[in-house]
Biopython code that builds the backbone (N, CA, C, O; Angstrom):
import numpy as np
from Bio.PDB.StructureBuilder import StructureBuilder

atoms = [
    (1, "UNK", "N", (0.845, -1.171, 0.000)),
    (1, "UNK", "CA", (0.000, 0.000, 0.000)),
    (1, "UNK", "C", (0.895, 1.240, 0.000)),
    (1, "UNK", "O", (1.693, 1.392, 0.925)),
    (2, "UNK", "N", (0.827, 1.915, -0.746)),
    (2, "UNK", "CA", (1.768, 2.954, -1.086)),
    (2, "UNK", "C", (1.092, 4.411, -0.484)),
    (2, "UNK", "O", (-0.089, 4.733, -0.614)),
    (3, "UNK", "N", (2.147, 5.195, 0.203)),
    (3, "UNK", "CA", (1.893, 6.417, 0.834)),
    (3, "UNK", "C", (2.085, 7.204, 0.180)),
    (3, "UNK", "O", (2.901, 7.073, -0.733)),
    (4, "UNK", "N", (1.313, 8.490, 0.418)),
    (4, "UNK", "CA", (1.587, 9.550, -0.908)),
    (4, "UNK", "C", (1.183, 10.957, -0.147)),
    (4, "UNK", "O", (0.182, 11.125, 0.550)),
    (5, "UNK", "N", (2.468, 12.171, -0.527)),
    (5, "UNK", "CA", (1.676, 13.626, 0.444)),
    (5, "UNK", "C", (0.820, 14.253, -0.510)),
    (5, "UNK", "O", (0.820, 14.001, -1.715)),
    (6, "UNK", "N", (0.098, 15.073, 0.067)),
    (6, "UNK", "CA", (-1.037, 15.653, -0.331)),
    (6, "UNK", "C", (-1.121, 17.080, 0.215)),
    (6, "UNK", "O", (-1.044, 17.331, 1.417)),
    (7, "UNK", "N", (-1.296, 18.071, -0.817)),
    (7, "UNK", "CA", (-1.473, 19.133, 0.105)),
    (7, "UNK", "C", (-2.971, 19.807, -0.173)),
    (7, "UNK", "O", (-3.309, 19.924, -1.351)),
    (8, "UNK", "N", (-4.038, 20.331, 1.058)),
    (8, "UNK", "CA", (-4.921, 20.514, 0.831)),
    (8, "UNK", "C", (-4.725, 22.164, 0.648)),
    (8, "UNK", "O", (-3.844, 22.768, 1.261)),
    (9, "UNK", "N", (-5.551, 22.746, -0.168)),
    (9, "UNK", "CA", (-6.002, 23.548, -0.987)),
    (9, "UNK", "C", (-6.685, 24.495, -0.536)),
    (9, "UNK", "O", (-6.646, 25.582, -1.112)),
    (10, "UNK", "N", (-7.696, 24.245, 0.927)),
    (10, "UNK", "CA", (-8.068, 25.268, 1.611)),
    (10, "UNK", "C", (-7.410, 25.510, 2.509)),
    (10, "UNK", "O", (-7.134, 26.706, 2.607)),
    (11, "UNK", "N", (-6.664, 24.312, 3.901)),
    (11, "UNK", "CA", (-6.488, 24.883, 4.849)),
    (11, "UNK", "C", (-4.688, 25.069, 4.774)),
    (11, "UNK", "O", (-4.055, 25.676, 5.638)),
    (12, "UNK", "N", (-3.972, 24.313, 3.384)),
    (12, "UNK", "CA", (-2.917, 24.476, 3.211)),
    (12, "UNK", "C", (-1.634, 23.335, 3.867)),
    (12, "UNK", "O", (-0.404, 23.331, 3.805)),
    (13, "UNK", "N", (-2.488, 22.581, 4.389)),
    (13, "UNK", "CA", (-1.705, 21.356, 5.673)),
    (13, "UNK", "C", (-1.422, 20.363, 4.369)),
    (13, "UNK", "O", (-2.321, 20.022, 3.600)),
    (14, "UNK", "N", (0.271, 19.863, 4.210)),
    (14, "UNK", "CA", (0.581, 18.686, 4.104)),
    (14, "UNK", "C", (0.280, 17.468, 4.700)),
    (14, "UNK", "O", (0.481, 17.473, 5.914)),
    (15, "UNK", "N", (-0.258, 16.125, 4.103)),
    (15, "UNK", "CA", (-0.469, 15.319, 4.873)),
    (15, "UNK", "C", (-0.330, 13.905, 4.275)),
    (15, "UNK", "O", (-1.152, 13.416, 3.501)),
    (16, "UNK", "N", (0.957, 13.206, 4.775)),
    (16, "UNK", "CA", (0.959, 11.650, 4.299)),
    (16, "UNK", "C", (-0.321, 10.801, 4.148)),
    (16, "UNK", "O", (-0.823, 10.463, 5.220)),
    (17, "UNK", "N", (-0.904, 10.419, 3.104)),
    (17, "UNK", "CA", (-1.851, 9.688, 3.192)),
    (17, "UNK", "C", (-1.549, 8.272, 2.482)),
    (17, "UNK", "O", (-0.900, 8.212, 1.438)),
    (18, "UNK", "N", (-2.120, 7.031, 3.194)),
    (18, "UNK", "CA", (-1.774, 5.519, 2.839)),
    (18, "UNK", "C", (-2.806, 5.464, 2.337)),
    (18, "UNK", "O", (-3.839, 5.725, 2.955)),
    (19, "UNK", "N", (-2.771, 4.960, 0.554)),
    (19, "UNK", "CA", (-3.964, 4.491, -0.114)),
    (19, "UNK", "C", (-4.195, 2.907, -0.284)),
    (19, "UNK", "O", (-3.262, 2.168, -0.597)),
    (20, "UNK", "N", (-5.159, 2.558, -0.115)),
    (20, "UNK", "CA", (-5.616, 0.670, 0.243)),
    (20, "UNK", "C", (-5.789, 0.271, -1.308)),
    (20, "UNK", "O", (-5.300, -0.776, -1.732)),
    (21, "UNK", "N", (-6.321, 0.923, -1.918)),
    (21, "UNK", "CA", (-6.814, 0.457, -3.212)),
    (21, "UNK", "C", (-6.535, 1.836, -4.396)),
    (21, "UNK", "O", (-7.149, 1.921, -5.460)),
    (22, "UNK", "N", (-5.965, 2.379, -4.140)),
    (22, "UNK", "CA", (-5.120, 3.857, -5.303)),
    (22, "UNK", "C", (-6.352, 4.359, -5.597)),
    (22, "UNK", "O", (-6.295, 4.666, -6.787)),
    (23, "UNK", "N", (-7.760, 4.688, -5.039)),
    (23, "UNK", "CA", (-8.603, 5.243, -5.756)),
    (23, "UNK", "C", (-8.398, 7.016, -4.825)),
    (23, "UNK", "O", (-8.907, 7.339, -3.752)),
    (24, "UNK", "N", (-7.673, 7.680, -5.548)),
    (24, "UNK", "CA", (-7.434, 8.848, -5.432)),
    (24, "UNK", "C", (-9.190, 9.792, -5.266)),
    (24, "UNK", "O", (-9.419, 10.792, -4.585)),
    (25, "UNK", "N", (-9.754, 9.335, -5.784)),
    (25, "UNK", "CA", (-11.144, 10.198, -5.624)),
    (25, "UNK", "C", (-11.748, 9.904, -3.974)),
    (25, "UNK", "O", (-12.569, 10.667, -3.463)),
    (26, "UNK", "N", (-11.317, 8.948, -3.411)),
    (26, "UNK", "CA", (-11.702, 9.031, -2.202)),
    (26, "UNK", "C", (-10.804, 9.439, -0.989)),
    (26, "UNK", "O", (-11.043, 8.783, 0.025)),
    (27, "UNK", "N", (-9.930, 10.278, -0.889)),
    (27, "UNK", "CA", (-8.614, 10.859, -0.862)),
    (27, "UNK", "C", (-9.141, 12.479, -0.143)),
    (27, "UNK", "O", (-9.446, 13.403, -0.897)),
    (28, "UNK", "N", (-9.181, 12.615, 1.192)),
    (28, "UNK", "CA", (-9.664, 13.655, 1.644)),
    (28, "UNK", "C", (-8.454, 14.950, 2.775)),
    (28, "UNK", "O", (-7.363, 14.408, 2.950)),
    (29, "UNK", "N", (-8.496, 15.748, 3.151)),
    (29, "UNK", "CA", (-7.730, 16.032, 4.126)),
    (29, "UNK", "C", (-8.069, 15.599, 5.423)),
    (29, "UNK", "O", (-9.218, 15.680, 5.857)),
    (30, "UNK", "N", (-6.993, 15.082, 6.147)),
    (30, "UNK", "CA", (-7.615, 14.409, 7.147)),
    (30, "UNK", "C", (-7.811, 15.741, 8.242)),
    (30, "UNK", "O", (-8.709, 15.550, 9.063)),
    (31, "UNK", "N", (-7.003, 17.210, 8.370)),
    (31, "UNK", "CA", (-7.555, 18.361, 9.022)),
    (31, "UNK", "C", (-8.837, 18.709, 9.316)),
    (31, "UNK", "O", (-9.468, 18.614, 10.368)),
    (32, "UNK", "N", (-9.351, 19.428, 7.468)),
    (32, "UNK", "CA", (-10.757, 19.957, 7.814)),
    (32, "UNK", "C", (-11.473, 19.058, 6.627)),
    (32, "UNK", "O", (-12.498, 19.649, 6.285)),
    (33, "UNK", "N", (-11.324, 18.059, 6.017)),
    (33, "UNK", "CA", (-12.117, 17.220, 5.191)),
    (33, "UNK", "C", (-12.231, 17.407, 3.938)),
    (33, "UNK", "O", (-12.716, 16.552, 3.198)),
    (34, "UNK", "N", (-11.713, 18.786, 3.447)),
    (34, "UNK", "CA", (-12.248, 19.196, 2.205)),
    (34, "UNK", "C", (-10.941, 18.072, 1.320)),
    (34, "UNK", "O", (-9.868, 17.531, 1.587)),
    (35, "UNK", "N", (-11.932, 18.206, 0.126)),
    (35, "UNK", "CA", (-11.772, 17.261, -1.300)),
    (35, "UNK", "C", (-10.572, 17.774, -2.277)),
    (35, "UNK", "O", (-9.953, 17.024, -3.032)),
    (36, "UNK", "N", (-10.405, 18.789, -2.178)),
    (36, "UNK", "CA", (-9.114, 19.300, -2.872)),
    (36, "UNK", "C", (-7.705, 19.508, -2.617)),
    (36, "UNK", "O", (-7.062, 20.484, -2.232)),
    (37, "UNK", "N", (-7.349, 18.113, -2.995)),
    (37, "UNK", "CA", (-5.884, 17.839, -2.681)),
    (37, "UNK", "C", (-5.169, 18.103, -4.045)),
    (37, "UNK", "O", (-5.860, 17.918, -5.047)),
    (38, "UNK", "N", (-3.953, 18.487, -4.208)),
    (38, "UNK", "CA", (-3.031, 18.099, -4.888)),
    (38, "UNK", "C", (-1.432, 17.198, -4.117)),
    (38, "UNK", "O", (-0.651, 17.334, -3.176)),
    (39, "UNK", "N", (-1.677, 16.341, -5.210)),
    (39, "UNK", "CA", (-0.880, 15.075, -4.727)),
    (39, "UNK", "C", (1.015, 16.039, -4.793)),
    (39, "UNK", "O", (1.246, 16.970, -5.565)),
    (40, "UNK", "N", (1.646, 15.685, -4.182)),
    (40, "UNK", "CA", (3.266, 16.314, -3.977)),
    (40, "UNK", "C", (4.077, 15.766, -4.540)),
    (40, "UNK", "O", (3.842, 14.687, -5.085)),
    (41, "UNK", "N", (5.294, 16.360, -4.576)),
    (41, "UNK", "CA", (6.503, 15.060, -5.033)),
    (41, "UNK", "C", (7.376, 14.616, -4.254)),
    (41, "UNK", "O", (8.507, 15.080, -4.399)),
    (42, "UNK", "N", (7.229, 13.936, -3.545)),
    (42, "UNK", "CA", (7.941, 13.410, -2.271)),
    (42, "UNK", "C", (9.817, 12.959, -2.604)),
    (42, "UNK", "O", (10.326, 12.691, -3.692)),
    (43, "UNK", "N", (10.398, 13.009, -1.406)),
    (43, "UNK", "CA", (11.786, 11.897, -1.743)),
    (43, "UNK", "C", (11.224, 10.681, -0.861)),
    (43, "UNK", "O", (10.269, 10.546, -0.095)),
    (44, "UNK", "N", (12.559, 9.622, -1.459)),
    (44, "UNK", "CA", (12.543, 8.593, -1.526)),
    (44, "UNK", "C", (13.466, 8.187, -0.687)),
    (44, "UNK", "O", (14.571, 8.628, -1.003)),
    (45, "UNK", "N", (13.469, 7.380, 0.463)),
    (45, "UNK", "CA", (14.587, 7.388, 1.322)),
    (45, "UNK", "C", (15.192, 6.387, 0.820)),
    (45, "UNK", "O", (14.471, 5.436, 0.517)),
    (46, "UNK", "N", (16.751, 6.256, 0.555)),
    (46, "UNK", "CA", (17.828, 5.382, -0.058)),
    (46, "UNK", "C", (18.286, 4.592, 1.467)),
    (46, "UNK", "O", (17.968, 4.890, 2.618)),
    (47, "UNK", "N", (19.194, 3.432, 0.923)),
    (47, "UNK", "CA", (19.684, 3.043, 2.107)),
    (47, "UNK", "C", (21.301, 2.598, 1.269)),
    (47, "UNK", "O", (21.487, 2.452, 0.061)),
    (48, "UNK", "N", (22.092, 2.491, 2.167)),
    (48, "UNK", "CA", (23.718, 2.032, 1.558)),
    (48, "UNK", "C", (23.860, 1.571, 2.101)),
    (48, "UNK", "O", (23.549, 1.896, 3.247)),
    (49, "UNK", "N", (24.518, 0.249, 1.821)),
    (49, "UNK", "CA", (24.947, -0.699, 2.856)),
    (49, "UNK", "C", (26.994, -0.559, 2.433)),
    (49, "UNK", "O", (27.530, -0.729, 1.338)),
    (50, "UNK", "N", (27.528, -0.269, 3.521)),
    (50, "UNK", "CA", (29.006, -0.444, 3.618)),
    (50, "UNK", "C", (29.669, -1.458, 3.469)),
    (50, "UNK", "O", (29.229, -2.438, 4.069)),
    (51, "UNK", "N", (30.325, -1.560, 3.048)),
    (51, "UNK", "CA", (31.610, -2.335, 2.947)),
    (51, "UNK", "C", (32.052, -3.066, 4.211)),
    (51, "UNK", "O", (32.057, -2.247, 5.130)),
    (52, "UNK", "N", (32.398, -4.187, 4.599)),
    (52, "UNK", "CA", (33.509, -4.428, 5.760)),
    (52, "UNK", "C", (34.547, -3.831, 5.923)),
    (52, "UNK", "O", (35.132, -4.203, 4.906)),
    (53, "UNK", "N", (35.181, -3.235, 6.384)),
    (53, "UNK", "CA", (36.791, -3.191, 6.491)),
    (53, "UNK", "C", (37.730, -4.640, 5.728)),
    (53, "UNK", "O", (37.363, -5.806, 5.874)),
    (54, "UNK", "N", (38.526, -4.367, 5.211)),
    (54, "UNK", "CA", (39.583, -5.777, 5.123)),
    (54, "UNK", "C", (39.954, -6.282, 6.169)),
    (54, "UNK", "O", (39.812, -7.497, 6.307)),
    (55, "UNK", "N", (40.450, -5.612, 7.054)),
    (55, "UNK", "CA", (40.959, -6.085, 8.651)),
    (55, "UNK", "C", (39.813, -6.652, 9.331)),
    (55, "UNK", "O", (38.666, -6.272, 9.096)),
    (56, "UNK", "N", (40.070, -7.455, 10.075)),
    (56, "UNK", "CA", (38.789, -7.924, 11.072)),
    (56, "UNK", "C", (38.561, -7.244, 12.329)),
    (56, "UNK", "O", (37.830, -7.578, 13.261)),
    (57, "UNK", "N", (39.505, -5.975, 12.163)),
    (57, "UNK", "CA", (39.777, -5.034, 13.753)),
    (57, "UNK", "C", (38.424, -5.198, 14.797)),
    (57, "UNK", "O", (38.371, -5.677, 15.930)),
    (58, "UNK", "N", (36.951, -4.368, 13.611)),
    (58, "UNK", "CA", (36.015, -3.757, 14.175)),
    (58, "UNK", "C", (36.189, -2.370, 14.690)),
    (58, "UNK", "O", (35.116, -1.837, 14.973)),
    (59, "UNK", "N", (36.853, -1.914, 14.814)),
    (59, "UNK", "CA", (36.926, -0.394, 15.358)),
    (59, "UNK", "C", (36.504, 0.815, 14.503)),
    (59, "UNK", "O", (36.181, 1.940, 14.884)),
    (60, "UNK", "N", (36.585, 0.304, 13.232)),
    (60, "UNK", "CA", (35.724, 1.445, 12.762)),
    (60, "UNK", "C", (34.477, 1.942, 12.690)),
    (60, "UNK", "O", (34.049, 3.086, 12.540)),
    (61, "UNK", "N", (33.645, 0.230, 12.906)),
    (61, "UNK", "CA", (32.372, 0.458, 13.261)),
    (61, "UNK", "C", (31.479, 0.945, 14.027)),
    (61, "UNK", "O", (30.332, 1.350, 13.837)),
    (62, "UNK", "N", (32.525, 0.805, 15.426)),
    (62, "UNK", "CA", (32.450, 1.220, 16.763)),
    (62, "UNK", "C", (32.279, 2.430, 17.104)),
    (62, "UNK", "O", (31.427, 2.983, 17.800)),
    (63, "UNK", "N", (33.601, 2.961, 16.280)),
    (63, "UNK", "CA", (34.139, 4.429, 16.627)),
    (63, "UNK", "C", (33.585, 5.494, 15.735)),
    (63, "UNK", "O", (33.222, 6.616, 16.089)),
    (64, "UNK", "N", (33.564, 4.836, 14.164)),
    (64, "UNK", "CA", (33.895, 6.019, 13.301)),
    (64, "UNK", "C", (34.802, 5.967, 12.514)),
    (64, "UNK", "O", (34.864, 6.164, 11.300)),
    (65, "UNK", "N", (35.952, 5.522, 13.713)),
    (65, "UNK", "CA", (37.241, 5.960, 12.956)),
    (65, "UNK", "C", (38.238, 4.932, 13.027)),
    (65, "UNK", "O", (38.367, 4.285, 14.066)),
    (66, "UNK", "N", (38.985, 4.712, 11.976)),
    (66, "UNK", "CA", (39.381, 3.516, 12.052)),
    (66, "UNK", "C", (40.908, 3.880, 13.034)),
    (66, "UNK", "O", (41.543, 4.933, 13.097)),
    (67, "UNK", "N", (41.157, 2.505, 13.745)),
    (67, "UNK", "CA", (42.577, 2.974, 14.582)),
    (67, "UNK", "C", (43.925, 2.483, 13.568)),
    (67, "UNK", "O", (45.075, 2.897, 13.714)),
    (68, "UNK", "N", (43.603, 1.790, 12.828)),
    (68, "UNK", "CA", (44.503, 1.324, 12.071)),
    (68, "UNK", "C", (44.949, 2.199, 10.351)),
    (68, "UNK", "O", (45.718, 1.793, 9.480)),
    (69, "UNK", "N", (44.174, 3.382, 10.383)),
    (69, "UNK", "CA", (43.993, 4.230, 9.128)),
    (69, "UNK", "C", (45.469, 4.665, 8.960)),
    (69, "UNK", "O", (45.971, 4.488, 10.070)),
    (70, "UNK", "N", (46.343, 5.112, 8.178)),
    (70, "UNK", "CA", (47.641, 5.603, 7.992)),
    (70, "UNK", "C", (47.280, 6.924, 6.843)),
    (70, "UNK", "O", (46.981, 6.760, 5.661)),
    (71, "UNK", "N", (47.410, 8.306, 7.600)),
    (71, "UNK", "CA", (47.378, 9.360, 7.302)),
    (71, "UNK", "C", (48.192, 10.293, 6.764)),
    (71, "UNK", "O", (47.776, 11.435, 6.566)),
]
sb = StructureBuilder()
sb.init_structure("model")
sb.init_model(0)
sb.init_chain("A")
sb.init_seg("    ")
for serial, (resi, resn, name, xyz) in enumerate(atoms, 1):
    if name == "N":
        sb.init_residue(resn, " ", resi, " ")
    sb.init_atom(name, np.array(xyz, "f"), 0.0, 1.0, " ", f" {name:<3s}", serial, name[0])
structure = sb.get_structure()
């Protein structure tokens, strides 16, 4: 079920709304109720997954910073 912002038109409030079945016509402000939304363009949260270190230290994970780095 995909979430989507919305901003209403009279009272001006952004508001995440989760649609069950994408029928946008039933799609209200949840503030003051009124019917005139325009849908937003949201971001997209990314995720990165890191690397291990080569060393099996662990300290960089810990810390931040690695103790074994040569500067």
């Amino acid at each position: 079920m995909p979430i989507f912002e919305y901003k209403c038109a009279k009272c001006g409030k952004i508001s995440s709304i989760l649609l069950k079945n994408s029928d946008e016509s039933s799609v209200k402000c949840p503030d003051c109720g009124s019917k005139k939304l325009t849908k937003q363009m949201s971001a997209f949260a990314g995720f990165v997954k890191e690397s291990k270190p080569a060393s099996k230290c662990g300290g960089c994970a810990q810390s931040g910073m690695c103790p074994n780095a040569q500067f």
